[in-house]
C-alpha positions in Angstrom: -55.8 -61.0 66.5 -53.4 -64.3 65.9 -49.7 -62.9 65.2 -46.7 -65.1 64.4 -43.0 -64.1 64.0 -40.8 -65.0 61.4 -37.0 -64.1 61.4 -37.2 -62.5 57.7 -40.3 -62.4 56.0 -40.9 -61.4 51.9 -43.6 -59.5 51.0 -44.5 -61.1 47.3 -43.3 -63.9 45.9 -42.9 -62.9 42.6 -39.7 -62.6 40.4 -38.1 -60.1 43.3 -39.2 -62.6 46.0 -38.4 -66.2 45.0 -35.2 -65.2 43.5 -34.5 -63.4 47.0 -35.7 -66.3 49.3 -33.4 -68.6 46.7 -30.5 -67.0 47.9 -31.4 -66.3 51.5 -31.9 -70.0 51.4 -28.3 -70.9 50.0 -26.8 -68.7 51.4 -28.0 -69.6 54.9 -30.4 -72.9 54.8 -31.0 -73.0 58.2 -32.9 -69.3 58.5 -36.3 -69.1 59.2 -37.5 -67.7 56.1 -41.9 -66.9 54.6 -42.8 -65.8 51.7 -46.4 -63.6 51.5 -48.3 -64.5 48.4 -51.7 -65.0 47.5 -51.5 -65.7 44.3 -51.4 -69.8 43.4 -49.4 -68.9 40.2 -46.4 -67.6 39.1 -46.1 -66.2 35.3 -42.8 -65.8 33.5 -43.9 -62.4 32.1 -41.4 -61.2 29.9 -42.8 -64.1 27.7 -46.5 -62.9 27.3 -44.5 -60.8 23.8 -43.2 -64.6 22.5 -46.8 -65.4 23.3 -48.1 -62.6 20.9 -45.3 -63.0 18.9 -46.6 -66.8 18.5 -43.6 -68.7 19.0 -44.2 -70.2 23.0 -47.9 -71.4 24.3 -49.1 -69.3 26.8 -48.7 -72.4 29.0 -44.9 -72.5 28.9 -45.4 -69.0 31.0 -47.2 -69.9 33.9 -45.9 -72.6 36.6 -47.3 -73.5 40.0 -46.2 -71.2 42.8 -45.7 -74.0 44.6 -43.3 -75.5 42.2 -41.5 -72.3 42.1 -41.6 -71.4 45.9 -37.9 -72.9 47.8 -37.8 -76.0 49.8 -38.1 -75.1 53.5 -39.5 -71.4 52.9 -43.2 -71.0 54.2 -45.4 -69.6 52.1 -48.1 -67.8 53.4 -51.1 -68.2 50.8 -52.6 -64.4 51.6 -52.1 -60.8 50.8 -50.8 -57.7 52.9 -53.5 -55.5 54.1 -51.2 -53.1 55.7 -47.6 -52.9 56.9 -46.9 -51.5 60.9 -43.2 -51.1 60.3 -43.0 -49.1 63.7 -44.5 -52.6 65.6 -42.4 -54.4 63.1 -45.5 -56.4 61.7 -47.3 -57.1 58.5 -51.0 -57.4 58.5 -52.9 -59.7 56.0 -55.9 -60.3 54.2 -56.4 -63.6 56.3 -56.4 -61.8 59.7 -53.2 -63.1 60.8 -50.1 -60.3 61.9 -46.6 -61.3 61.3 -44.1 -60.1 62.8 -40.2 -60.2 61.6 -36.9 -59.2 62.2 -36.7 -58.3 59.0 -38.3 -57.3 55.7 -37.6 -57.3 52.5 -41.0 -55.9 50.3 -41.5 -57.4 46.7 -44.9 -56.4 45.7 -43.8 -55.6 42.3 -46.0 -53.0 41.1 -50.0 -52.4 39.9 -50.9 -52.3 36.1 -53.7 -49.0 36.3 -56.6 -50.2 33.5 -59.4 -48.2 34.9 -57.4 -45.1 35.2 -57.8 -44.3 31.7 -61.8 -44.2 31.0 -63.1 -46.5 28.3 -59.9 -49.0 28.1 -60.7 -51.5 30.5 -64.1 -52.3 29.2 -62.5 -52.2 25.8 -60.0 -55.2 26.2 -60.2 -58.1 24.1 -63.0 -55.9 22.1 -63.3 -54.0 19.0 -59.6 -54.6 18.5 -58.3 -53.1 21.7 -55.7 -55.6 23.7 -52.6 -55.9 25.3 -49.3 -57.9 25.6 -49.2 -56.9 29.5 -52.1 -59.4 30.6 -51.4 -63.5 30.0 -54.9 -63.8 28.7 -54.6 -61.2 26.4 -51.4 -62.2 25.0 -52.8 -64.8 22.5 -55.4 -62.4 22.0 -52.8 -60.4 20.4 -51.5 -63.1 18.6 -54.9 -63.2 17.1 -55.3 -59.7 16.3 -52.4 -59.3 14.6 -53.1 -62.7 12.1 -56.2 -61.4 11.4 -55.2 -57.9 10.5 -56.1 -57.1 7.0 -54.5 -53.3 7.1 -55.5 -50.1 8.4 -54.0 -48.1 11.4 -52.7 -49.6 14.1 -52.0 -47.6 16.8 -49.4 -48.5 20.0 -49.1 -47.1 23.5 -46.4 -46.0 26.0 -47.6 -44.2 29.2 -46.4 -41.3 31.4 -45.8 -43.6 34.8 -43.0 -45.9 35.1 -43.2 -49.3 33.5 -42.0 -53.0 33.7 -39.5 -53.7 30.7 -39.5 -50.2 29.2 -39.2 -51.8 25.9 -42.1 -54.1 25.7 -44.2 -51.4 24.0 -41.7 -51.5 20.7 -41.2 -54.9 20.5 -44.7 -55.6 19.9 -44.9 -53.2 17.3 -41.7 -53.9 15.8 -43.2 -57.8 15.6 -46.5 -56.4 14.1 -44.9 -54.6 11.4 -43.0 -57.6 10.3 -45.8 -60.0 10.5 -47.8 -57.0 8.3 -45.3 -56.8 6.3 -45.1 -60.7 5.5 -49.0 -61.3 3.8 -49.0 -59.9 0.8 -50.9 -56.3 0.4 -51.2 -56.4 4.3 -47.8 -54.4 4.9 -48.9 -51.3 2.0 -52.1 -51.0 3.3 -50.7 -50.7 7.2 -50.1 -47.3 9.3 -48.0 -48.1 12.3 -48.2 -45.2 14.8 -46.2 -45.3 18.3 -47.7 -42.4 20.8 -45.7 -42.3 23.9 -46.3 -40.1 26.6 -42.4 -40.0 27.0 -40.2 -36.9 25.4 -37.8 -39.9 23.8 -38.2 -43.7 22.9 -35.8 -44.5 26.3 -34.0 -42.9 28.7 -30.4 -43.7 27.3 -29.9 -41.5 24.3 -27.3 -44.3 22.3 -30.4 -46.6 22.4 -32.9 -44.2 21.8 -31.1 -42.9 18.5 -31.0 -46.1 17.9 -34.4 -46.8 18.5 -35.2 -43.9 16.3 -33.3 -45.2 13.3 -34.8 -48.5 13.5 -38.9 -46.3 13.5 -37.9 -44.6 10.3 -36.3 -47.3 8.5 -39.6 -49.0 9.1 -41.8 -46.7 8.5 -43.2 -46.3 12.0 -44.6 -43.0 12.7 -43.4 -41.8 16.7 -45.7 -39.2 18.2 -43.9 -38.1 21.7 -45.5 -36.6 24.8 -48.6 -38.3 23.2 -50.6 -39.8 26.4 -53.6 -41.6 26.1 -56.7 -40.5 27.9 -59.6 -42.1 27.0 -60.3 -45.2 24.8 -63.5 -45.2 22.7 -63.9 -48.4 21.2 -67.2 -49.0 19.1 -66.4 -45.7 17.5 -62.3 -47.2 16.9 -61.0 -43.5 18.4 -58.0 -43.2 21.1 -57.8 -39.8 23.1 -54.3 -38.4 24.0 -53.1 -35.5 25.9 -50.9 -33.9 23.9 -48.3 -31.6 25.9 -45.7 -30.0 23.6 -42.8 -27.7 25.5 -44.5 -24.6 26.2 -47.7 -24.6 25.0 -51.2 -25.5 26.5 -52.0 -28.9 26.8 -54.3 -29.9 24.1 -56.0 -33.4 23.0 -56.0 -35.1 19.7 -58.1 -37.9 18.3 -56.5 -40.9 16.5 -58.7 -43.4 14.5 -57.9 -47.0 14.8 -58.3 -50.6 13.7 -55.9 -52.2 16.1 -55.1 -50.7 19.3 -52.0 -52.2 21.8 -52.0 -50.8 25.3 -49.5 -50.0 27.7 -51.3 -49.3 30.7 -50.7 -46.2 33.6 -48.4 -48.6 36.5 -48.5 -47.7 40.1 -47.1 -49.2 43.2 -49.5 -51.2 45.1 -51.9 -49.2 47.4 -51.0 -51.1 50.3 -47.2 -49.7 49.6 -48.4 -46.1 48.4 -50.6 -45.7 51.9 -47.8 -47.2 54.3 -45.1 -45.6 56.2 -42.5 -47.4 53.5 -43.3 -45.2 50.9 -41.4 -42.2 49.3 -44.4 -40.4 49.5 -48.3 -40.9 48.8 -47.8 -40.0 45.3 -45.1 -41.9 44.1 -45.8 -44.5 46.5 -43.0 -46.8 46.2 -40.8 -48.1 49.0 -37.9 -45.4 49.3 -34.3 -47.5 49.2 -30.7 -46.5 49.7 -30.1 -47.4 45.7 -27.0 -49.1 46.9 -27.9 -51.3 49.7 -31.2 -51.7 48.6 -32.6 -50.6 52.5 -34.9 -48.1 53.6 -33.3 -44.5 54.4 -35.2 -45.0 58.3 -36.2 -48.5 58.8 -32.9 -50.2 59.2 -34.8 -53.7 59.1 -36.2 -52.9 56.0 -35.7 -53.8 52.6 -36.8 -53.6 48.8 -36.0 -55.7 45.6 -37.4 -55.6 42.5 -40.6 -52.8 40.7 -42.0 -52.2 44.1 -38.6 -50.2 44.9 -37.4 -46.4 44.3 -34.6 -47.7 41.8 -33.5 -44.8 39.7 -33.1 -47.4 36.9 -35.6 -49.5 34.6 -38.1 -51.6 36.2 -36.7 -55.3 34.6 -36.4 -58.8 35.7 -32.6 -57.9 34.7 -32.5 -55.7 37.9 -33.8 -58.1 40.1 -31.5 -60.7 38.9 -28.1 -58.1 40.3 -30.3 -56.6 43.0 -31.3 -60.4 44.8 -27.7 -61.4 45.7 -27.1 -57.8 47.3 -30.3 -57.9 49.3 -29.5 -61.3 50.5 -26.1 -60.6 51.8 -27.7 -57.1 53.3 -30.4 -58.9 55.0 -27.9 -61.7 56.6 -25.5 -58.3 57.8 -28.6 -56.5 59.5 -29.7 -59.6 61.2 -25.7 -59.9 62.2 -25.0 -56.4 62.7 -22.1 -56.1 60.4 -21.7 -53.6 57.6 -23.9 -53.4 54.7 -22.7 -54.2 51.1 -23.6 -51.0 48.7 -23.4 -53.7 46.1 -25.8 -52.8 43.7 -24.7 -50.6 40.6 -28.2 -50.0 39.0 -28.1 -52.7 36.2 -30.7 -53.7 34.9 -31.4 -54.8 30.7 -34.3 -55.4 28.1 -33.6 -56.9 25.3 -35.7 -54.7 22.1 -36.6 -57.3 19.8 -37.1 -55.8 16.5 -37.7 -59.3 14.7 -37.8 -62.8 14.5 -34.5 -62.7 14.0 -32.7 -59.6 15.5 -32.6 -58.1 19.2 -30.8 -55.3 20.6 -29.9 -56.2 24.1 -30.5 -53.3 26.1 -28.1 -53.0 28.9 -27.3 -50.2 31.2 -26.9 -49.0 34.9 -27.0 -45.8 37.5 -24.8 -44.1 34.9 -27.4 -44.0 32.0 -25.1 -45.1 29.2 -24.6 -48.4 27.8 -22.8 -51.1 28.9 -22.5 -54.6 28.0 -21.8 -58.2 28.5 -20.5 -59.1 25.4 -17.6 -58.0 23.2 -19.6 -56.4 21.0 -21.2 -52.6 20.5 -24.6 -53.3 22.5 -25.9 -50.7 19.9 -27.1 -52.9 17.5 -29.5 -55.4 16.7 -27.6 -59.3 16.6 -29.4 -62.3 15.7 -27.6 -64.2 18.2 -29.3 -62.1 21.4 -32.4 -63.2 20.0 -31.7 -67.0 20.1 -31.1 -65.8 24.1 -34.4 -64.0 24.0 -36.1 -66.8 22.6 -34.6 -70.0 23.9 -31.9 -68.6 26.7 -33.9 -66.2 29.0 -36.8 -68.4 29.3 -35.0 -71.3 30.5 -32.5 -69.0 32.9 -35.6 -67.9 34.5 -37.4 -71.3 35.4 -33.9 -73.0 35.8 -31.5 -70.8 37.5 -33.0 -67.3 37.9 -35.6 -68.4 40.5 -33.2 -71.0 42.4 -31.0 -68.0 43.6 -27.5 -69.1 41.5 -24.9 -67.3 41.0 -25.7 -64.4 38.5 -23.9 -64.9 35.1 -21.5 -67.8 34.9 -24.3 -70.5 36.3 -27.3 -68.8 33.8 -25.2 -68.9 30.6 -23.2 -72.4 31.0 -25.8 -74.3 29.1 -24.8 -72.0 26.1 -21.2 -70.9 26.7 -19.9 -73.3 24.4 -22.0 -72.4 21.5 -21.5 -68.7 22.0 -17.6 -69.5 22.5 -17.7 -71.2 19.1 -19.3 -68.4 17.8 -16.5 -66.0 19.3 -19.4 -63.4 20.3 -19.8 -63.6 24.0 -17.6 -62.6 27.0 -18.6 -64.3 30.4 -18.3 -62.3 33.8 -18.5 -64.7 37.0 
């Protein structure tokens, strides 16, 4: 079997691993330096919910990889079949092994469809669809112009998910869109079943979050997970499991159905020697360093990793410049930075107008960027939703600059003027 050698080699080449090989390459532009990725695309998916929202064409969230992919990185156009972290190798789809002195793994993590029977036949049908696939995005769009009123019913699984609160926003966005034809909002029934025991893991936001549900008129069911999906009948199955009592399973009727599907780390990661274990499967990492507790050489960024903190393009934006400088120290034998403090945000919009910028870190209570009480919805974070984020991503996010002051400049002067924002270098 062919096998080459690279001095660091990325696994994905994704958010986690072009923002990564950006920064490997400024930081040191001479290092031989490959990126795995078989995928001829790269999607900006935090903007599949503007998509449904209908403010951006899908088209302004999906870019070449190659136009995406750093100058003098080589991209190997494949996908990782196993990885032999005791020979030090990568195996791939293609054939090829590739060795490396080091790696970092940025696989991101696998949306579960089939797991739940009924739902993946179901999408794009009977009014079943999703803001976490780009084709179905629009197709949300769609379903919610063309809702007339009924129930609509939204999702939130048991697993771990990317951008924890994608599964409100869309709600929150339906409900205002209902709410805008006339007789559409009356005749609505908005119900959130999440198989969670709160609406997020840090209780100031999750009040909040609360607050916002009841105000609305959003009914929250908790520890509500959905196990089956019937769709020419319009009935979603849930697993109910209420503190000390049996499990049990309860029947909702709907006319609109958004799903947040079970997530997983890839299989490839779950059956390796990287993992935590077989059923959590993702790559175990000191959560400081961002290395593997017993392959020194090894290395994790982004979903694919056991963060103890949200799963968020956020995280990978403070995580990248750690790993970098942690990858350059291994292959130097100096020291390694314990850098990384668990940031990581998602910013909640709740309309076409307001967000509440969700940020936090290992400590599980808010913090923020801004002068303000992050515990509140601004219209101001949602002109950075809508026009800021998107153009940090494609513009600095993915060409490794530095992490705040560089992102922000193009709008420092407006939020100076506005005397809202504080800016961190």
């Amino acid at each position: 079997m062919a096998e080459s050698h690279v001095r660091v080699l990325i696994a994905g080449g994704g958010t986690g691993g072009i923002t990564l090989a950006s920064w490997l390459r400024r930081l040191r532009p001479d290092l031989e330096l490959a990126v795995i990725e078989p995928s001829p695309h790269h999607d900006f998916q935090s903007g599949w919910v503007l998509v449904a929202g209908g403010f951006v064409d899908p088209a302004s969230t999906r870019r070449p990889e190659a136009e995406v992919m750093p100058a003098g990185v080589h991209w190997i156009q494949a996908a990782v079949d196993a990885f032999e972290p005791d020979q030090n190798r990568v195996r791939l789809s293609d054939g090829q092994c590739m060795g490396y002195d080091v790696l970092v793994v940025a696989l991101g993590l696998e949306l579960q469809w089939s797991t739940v029977p009924g739902l993946a036949e179901s999408l794009g049908r009977h009014g079943v669809t999703s803001i976490y696939r780009r084709d179905l995005a629009a197709h949300t769009h769609r379903c919610l112009q063309a809702f007339e009123g009924g129930t609509a019913v939204f999702t939130h699984p048991a697993t771990a998910i990317k951008c924890g609160g994608a599964p409100q926003k869309i709600m929150h966005l339906a409900d205002q869109q209902f709410k805008a034809r006339s007789g559409v909002g009356v005749r609505s029934r908005l119900v959130f079943c999440t198989a969670q025991p709160a609406l997020f893991p840090v209780e100031a936001y999750s009040r909040k979050m609360v607050a916002i549900a009841d105000e609305r008129g959003e009914e929250v069911r908790y520890r509500h997970e959905l196990v089956a999906v019937n769709a020419p009948m319009r009935l979603a199955t849930f697993r109910v499991q209420e503190p000390g009592q049996a499990p049990r399973e309860e029947e909702i009727r709907f006319d609109l159905l958004h799903v947040v599907p079970p997530m997983a780390a890839p299989r490839v990661v779950a059956e390796s020697p990287l993992a935590v274990n077989p059923e959590q499967g993702w790559v175990a990492v000191d959560p400081r360093t961002c290395r593997h507790p017993l392959y020194a050489n090894v290395f994790a960024i982004g979903d694919v990793g056991d963060f103890p903190t949200a799963k968020t393009a956020a995280a990978v934006r403070l995580q990248a410049p750690v790993v970098a400088a942690n990858v350059l120290a291994q292959l130097e034998g100096r020291p390694l930075d314990p850098g990384y403090g668990g940031y990581s945000a998602c910013p909640l919009i709740t309309s076409d107008h307001s967000v509440m910028l969700l940020e936090f870190d290992y400590t599980n209570r808010p913090v923020s960027s801004f002068l303000v009480n992050p515990v509140k919805e601004r219209w101001f974070a949602w002109l950075l939703e809508r026009f800021a984020f998107p153009w940090i991503y494609w513009n600095r996010m993915l060409s490794g600059l530095p992490h705040e002051g560089a992102y922000l400049k193009p709008f420092e002067g407006l939020a100076r003027r506005l005397g809202l924002m504080r800016w961190q270098g």
